[in-house]
C-alpha positions as CSV (number, residue, x, y, z in Angstrom):
1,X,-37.8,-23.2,-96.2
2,X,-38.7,-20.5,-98.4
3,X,-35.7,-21.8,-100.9
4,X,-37.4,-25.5,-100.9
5,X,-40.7,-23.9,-101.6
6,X,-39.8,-22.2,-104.7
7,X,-37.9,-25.2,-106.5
8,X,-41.5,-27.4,-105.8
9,X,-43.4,-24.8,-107.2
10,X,-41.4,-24.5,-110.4
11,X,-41.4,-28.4,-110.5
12,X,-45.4,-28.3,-109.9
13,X,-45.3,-25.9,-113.1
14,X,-43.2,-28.0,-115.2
15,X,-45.3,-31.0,-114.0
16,X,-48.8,-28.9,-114.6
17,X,-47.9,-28.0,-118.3
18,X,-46.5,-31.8,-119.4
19,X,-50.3,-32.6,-118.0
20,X,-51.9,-30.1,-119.7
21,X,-50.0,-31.0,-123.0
22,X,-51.0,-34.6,-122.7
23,X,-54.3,-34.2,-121.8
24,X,-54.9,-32.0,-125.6
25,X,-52.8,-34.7,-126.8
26,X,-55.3,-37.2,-125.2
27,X,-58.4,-35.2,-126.5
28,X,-56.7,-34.7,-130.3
29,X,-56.5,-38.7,-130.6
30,X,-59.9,-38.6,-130.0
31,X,-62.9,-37.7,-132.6
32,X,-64.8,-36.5,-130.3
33,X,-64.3,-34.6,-126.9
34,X,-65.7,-34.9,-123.7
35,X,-67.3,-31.8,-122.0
36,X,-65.5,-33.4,-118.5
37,X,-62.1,-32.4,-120.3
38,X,-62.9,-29.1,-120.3
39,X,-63.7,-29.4,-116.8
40,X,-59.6,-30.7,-116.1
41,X,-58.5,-27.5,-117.9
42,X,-60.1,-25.2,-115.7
43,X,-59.1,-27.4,-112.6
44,X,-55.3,-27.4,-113.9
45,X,-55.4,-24.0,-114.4
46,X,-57.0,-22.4,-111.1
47,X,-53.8,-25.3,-109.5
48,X,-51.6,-23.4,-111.6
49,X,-52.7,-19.7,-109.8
50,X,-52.6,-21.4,-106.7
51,X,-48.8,-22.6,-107.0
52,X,-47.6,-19.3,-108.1
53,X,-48.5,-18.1,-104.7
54,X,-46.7,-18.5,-101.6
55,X,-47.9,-18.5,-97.7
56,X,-46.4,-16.2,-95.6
57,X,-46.1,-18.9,-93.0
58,X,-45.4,-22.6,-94.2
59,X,-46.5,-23.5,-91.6
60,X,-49.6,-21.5,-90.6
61,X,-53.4,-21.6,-91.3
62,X,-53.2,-19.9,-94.9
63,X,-50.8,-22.7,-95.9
64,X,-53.3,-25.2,-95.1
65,X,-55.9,-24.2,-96.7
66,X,-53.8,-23.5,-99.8
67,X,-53.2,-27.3,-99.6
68,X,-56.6,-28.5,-99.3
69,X,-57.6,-26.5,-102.5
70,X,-55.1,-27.6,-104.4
71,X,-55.6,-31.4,-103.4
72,X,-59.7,-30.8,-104.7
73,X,-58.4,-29.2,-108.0
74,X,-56.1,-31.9,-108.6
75,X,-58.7,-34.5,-107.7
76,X,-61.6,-32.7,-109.4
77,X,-58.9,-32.5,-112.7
78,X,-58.0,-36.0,-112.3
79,X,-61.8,-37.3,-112.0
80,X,-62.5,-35.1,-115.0
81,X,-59.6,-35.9,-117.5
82,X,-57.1,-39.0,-117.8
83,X,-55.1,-39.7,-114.9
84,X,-51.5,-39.5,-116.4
85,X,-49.2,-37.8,-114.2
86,X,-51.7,-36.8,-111.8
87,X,-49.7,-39.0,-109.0
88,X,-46.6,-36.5,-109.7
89,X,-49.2,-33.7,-109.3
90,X,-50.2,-35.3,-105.7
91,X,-46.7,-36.2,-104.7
92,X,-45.2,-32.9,-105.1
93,X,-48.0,-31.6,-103.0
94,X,-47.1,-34.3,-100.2
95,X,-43.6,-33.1,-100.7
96,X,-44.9,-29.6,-99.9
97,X,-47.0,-30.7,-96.9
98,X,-44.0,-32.9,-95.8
99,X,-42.6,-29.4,-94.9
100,X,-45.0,-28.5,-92.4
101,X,-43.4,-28.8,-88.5
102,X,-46.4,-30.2,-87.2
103,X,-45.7,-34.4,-87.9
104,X,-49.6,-35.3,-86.8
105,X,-50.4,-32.7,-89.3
106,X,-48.3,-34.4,-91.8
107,X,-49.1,-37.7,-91.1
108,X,-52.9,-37.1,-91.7
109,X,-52.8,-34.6,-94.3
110,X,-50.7,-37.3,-96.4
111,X,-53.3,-40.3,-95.3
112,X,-56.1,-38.1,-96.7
113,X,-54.4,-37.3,-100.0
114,X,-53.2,-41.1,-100.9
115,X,-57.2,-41.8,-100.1
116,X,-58.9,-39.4,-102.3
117,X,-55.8,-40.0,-105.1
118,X,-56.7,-43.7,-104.8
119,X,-60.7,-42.6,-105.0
120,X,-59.9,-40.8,-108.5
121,X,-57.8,-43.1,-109.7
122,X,-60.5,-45.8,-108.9
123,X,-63.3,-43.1,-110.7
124,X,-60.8,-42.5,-113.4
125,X,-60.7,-45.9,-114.2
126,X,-63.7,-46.6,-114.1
127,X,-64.7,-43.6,-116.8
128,X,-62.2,-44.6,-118.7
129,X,-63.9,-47.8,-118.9
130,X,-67.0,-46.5,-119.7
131,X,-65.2,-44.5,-122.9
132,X,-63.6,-47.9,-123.7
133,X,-60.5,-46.4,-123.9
134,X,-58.9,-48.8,-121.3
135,X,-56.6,-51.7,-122.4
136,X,-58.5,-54.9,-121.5
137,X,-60.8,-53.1,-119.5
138,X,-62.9,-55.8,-120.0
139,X,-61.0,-58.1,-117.4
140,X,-61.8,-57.6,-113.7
141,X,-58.4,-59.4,-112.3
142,X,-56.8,-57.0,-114.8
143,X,-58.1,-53.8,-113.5
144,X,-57.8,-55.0,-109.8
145,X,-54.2,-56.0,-110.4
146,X,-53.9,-52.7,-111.8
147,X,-55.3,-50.4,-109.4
148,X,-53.5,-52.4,-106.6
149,X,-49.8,-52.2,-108.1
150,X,-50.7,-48.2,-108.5
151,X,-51.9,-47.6,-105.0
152,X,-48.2,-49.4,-104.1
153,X,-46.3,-47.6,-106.0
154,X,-48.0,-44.8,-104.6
155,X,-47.8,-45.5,-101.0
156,X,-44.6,-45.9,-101.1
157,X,-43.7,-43.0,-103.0
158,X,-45.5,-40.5,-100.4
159,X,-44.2,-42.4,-97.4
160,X,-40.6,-42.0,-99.0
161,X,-41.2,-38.3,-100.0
162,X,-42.2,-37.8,-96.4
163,X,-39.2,-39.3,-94.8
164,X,-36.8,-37.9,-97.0
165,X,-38.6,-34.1,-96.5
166,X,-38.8,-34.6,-92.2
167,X,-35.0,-36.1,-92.6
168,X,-34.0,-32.8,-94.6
169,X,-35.8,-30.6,-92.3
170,X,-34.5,-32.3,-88.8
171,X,-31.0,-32.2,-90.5
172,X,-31.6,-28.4,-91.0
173,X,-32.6,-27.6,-88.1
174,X,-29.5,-29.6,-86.4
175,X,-27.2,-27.3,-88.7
176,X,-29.2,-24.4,-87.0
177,X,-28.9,-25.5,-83.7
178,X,-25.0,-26.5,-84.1
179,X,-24.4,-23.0,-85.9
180,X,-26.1,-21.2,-82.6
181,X,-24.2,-23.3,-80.1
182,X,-20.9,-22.6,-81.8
183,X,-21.6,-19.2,-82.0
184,X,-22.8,-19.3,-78.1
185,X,-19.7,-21.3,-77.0
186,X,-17.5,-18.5,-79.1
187,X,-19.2,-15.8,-77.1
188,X,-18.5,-17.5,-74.0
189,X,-15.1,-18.4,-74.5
190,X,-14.2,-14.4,-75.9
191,X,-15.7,-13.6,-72.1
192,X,-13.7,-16.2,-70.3
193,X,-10.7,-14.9,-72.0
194,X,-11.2,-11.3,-71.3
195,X,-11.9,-12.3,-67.7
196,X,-9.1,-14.1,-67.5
197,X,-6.8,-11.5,-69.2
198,X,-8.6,-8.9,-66.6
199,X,-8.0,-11.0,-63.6
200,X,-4.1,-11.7,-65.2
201,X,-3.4,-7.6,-65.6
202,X,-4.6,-7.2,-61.9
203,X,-3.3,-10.2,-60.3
204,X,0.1,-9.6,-61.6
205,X,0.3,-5.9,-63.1
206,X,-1.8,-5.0,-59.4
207,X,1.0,-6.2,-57.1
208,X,4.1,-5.0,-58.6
209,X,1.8,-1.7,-58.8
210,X,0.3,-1.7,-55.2
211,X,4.6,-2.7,-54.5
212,X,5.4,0.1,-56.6
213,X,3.1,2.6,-54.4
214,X,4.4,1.4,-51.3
215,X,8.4,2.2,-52.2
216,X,7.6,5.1,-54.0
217,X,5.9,6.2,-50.7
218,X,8.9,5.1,-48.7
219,X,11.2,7.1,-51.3
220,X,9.2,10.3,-50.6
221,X,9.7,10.1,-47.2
222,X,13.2,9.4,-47.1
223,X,14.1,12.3,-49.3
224,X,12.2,14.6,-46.7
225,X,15.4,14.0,-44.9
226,X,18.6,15.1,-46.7
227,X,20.6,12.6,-44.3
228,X,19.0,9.9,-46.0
229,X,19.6,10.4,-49.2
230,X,21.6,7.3,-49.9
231,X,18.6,5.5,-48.6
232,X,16.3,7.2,-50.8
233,X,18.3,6.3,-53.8
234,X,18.6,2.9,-53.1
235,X,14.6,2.8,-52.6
236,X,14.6,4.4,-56.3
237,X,16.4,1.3,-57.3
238,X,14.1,-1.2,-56.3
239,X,11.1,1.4,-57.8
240,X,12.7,0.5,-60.5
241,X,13.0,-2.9,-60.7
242,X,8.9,-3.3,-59.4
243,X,8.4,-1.0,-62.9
244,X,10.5,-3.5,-65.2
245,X,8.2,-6.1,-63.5
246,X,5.1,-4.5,-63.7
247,X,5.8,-3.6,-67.4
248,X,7.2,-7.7,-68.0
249,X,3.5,-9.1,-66.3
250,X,1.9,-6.3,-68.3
251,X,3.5,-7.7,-71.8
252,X,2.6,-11.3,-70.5
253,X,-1.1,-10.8,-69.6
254,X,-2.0,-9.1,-73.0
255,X,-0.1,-11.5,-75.0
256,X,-1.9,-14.0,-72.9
257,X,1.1,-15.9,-72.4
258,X,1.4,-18.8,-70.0
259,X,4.2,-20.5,-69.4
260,X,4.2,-24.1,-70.5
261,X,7.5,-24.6,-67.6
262,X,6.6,-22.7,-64.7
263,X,7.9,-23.6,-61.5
264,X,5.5,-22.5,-59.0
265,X,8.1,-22.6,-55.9
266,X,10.8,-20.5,-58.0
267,X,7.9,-17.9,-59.1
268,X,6.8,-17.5,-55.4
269,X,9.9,-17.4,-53.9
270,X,11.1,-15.0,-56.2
271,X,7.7,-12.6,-55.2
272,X,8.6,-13.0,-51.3
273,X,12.2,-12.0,-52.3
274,X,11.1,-8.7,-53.9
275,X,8.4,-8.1,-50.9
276,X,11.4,-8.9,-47.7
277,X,13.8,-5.9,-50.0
278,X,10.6,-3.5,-49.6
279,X,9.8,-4.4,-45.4
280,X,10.6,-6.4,-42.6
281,X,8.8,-9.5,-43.1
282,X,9.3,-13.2,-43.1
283,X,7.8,-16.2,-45.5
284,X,7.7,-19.9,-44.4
285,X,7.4,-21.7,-48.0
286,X,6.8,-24.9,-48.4
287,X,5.5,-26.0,-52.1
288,X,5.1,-29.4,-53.7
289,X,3.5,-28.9,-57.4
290,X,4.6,-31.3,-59.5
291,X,1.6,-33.3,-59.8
292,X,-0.2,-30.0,-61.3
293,X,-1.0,-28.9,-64.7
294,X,0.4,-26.0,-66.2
295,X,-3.5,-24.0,-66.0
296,X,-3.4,-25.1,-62.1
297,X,-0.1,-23.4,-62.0
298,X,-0.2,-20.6,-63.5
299,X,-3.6,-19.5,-61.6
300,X,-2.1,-20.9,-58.2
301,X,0.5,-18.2,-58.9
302,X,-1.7,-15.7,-59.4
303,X,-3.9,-16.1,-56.6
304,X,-0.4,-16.1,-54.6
305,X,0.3,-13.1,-55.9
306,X,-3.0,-11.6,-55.1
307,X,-2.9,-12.8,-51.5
308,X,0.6,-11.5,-51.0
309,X,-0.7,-8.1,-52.7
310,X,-3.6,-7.9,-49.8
311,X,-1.0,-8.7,-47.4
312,X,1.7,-6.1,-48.3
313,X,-1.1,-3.4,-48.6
314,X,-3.9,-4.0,-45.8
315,X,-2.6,-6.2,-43.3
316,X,0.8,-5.1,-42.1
317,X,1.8,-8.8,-41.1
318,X,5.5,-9.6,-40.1
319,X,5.1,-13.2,-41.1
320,X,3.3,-15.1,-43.9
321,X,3.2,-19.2,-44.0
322,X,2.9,-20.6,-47.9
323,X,1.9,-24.0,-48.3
324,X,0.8,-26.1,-51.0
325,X,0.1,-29.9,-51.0
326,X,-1.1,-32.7,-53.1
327,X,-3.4,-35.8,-51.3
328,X,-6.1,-37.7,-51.6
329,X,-6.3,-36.6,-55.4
330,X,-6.1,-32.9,-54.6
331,X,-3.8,-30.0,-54.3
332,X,-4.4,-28.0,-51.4
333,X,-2.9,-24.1,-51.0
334,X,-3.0,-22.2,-47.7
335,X,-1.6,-18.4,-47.2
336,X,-1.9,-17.4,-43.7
337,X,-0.6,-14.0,-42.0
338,X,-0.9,-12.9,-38.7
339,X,-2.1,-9.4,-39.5
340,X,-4.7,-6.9,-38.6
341,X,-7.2,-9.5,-40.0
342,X,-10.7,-7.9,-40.8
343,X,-14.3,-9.5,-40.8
344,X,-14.8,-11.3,-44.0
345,X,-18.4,-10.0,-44.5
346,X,-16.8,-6.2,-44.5
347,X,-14.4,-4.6,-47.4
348,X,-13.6,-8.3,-49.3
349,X,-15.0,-7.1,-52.5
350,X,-11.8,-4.6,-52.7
351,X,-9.1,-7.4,-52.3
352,X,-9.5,-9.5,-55.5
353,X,-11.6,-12.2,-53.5
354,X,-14.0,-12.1,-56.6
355,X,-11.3,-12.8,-58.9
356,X,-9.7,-15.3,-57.1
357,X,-12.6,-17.4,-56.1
358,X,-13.3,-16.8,-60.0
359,X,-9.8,-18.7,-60.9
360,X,-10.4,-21.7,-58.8
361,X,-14.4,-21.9,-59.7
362,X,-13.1,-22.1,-63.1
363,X,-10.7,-25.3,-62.4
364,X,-13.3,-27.1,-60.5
365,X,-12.1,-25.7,-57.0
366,X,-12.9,-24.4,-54.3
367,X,-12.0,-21.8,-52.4
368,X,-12.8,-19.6,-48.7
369,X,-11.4,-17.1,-47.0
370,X,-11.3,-17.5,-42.8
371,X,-10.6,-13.5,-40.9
372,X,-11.2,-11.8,-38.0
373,X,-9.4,-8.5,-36.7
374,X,-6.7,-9.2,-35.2
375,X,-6.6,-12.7,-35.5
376,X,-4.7,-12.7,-39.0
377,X,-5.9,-14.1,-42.4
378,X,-6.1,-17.6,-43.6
379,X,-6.9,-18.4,-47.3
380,X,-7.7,-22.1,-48.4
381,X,-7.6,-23.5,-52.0
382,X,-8.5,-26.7,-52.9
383,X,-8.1,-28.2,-56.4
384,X,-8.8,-31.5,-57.9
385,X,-5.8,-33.4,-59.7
C-alpha cells in the first residue's frame, strides 16, 4: 500500500507543476492579471505540502482529513484559476481514496468529489465567461453541451479509477491470503510428516526393539546355565536377526520410504514368523487386501505391527486371530488375543493406542479398542475403500 502511495504522489507532483506552468503560461498571454490567479498559486502550493506527506495509516482518520484538504485546495485553485488539468488533479486523488478498505467510505468520498469538481468546473466556466476568455461563450447550448460531455468524461474516469484501484487491492489481498495458506498447509504437512515418521520409527523400529528385549532377556537367562549354552547361542542368533531388522525399519522410516508393492499378508506373516521362533504362540491369518491402496497398506501394517508388539510384551497370549476384510465399500481389520486383557480406561496411553487411532484418523477410519482382564484383547479397524 505504502509502494502505491508513493508512485500517486510523485504523479500528483508531476501533474501539480504542468498546472502550475500552464496557469503562468495562461496569465503571460494575458495583459493583465487577475488577483484570483494569485489565489490558485497559493492553493497549488499548500496541495503540493500536502502530497509530500504521507499518513501513517491509509486508512485511518489522519488520511481522511488529508483528503478532504486537499479536495478544498484543489477546488479553491480550480475556482480561482483556469481549470486545465484540474480533473487529473481530482482523479489522482480519487485514485488515492480508492485505496481506502472501507468501500462506503469510498463510494461517498468519490460522490462528493465529482460534485464539487462539477461545482468548479461549472464556476470556472462561468468566470471564464465573465473574462471573455471562453470560445463561443456566448452560446448557451454550447456551454451546456460542454459542461455535460466534461462531467461524462469525468464520471466515468472516477468510477473506472475506482474499480481498477478495489480490483488491485482485492487481488492483493487474495495473493496475501494464498501466500498465508500455503505457508499454513506447508506447516501442517512438515507436522504430519514428522508424525508420521515418529509413529513409523515406533511402530516398526519399537517391535523389533521390544522383540529384541525379550530374546536378549531369554539369552541371559539361558547362559545362567552352562548346560544350555547351545540354547543360548541359538537365541543370540535370532538377537541378531531382530537387530538387522530393527536397523532395515530404521533406514526405511527416516528415508520415509513406503513401498509402492507391499503385500500386506506376506509382511504380516513374515512378523508372526519371527514372533512363533521367540515363544510358543499360534496366529490364525486370514487377509484379503487387494482392493487397498498402497497408504491403506502400509499403515494397516503398522498398526499390525503395533498390536502384535502389545501382544508379545503385555499380554502373554498363546493365540492371536488376524483378519482383514473388504465389504460394503470398506476394509475391515481385527487382531484379537486371548491374554491377560486389561481395562481400556487404565495404562492404554503406553501401548501406541494414540498413534494408531492417529493412522486410521488420518485415512478417514475409525478405530476402538474392546478389553477386559482376562478376557483377551480385541482391536477393530475400519477403513473406507
Amino acid at each position: 500500500m505504502k509502494a502505491a502511495q508513493k508512485r500517486i504522489r510523485l504523479a500528483e507532483w508531476i501533474t501539480l507543476a504542468i498546472t502550475v506552468a500552464c496557469q503562468l503560461l495562461f496569465m503571460s498571454s494575458n495583459s493583465s492579471a487577475d488577483p484570483l490567479y494569485i489565489v490558485a498559486f497559493i492553493c497549488l502550493g499548500l496541495a503540493a505540502c500536502l502530497v509530500s506527506y504521507l499518513p501513517k495509516k491509509s486508512d485511518g482518520k489522519e488520511a481522511l482529513c488529508l483528503y478532504i484538504i486537499q479536495a478544498v485546495l484543489y477546488t479553491a485553485a480550480m475556482i480561482s484559476g483556469t481549470f486545465k488539468l484540474y480533473g487529473m488533479l481530482f482523479l489522482l486523488l480519487v485514485l488515492k481514496i480508492s485505496l481506502l478498505n472501507n468501500t462506503r467510505t469510498v463510494v461517498l468520498m468519490a460522490s462528493a468529489l465529482y460534485v464539487t469538481h462539477a461545482a468548479a468546473f461549472l464556476f470556472g466556466m462561468q468566470l471564464l465567461k465573465h473574462h471573455a476568455h471562453a470560445i463561443n461563450s456566448n452560446n448557451p447550448v454550447f456551454a451546456v453541451v460542454n459542461f455535460v460531455e466534461a462531467q461524462i468524461i469525468t464520471a466515468s474516469l472516477f468510477t473506472a479509477v475506482i474499480l481498477f484501484a478495489r480490483a488491485s487491492i482485492a487481488e492483493q489481498q487474495s495473493k496475501r491470503k494464498a501466500s498465508r495458506l500455503t505457508k499454513e498447509i506447508e506447516t501442517m504437512a512438515v507436522a504430519v510428516e514428522r508424525g508420521r515418521i515418529v509413529r513409523d520409527v515406533h511402530d516398526g523400529v519399537g517391535h523389533s526393539l521390544t522383540s529384541l528385549n525379550i530374546q536378549l532377556e531369554l539369552t541371559a537367562k539361558l547362559l545362567e546355565d552352562d548346560s544350555r549354552k547351545v540354547e543360548a547361542r541359538e537365541a543370540l542368533q535370532v538377537s541378531r536377526k531382530i537387530a538387522n531388522s530393527a536397523l532395515a525399519d530404521l533406514r526405511k522410516s527416516l528415508k520415509a520410504i513406503k513401498e509402492d508393492d507391499i503385500n500386506l499378508a506376506d509382511a504380516v506373516s513374515s512378523i508372526t514368523q519371527r514372533i512363533k521362533e521367540q515363544g510358543p504362540i499360534s496366529f490364525d491369518i486370514n487377509i484379503d487386501d487387494k482392493a487397498l491402496s498402497t497408504a491403506a497398506r502400509h499403515n494397516l501394517l503398522l498398526v499390525v505391527k503395533e498390536c502384535l508388539t502389545n501382544i508379545q510384551k503385555h499380554s502373554a497370549a498363546s493365540n492371536v486371530e488376524i483378519r482383514l476384510a473388504t465389504k460394503f465399500g470398506k476394509a475391515e481389520l481385527v487382531v484379537s488375543d486371548n491374554g491377560h486383557g486389561f481395562k481400556s480406561a487404565e495404562g492404554a496411553e503406553g501401548l501406541g493406542i494414540k498413534g494408531m487411532n492417529e493412522r486410521i484418523s488420518s485415512l478417514g477410519g475409525t478405530f476402538k479398542i474392546n478389553s477386559d482382564p482376562g478376557k483377551g484383547t480385541r482391536i477393530l479397524v475400519s477403513l473406507p475403500i
